[in-house]
N, C-alpha and C positions, 0 to 999 in steps of 0.2 A: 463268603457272602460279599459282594461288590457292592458297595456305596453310590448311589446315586449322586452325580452333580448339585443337585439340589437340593438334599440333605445334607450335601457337605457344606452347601454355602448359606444354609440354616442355620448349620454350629459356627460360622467365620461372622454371620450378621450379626449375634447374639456374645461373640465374642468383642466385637467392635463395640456393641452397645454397650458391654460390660466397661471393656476402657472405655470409650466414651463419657460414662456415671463416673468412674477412677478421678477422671480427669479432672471433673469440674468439682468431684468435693473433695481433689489433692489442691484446688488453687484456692490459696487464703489471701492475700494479701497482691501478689501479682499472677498472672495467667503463662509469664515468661519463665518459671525456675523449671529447672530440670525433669522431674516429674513430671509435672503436666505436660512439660513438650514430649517427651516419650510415651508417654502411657498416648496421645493425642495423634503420635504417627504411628503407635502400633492399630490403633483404630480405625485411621485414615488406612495400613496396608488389609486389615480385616474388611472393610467395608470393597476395598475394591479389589480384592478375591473373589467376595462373594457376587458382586456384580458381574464380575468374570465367569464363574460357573452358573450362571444363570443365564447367561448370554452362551453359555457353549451347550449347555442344555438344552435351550430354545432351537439352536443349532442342529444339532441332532436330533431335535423332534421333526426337524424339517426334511433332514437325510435322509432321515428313519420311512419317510414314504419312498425313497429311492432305491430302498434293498436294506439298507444296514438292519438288522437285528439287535447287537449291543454295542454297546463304547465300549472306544477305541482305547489303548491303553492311558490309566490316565495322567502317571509321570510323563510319559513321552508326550503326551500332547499338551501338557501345560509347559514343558521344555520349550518346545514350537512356539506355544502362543506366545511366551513370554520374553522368546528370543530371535524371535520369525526365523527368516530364511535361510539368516547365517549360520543357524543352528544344523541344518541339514544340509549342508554346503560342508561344512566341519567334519561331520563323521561321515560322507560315504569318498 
């Protein structure tokens, strides 16, 4: 069964939110100890995944009137997104 884009960035939204809550009731006393800055950029990488596969999503609802049928695979295209052109400059 394949995962939807948007489901995925479902569980990445609600994972951010989850750190996000971590964050603020790990900071007692200052907002800078350890903790909170990690739990705060695991959030911040969840939140904008999720913005990512909602943007590739949208993307493909837009192709999707062009021919495509389903998505593209979707390790390799997040490779892409996340490493552009050098990426496929590299392997061929």
């Amino acid at each position: 069964m394949n995962t939807s884009p948007l489901q995925t960035s479902f569980f990445y939204f609600l994972m951010g939110a989850l750190f996000t809550y971590l964050a603020t009731e790990s900071a007692h006393e200052t907002i800078w100890n350890f903790s909170t800055v990690a739990l705060m950029v695991m959030a911040t990488l969840d939140f904008g995944m999720a913005f990512r596969l909602v943007g590739w999503h949208i993307q493909w609802k837009k192709s999707k009137s062009k021919g495509w049928s389903t998505y593209p695979d979707q390790p390799v295209v997040l490779l892409i997104t996340l490493f552009g052109k050098q990426f496929l400059k590299s392997t061929h």
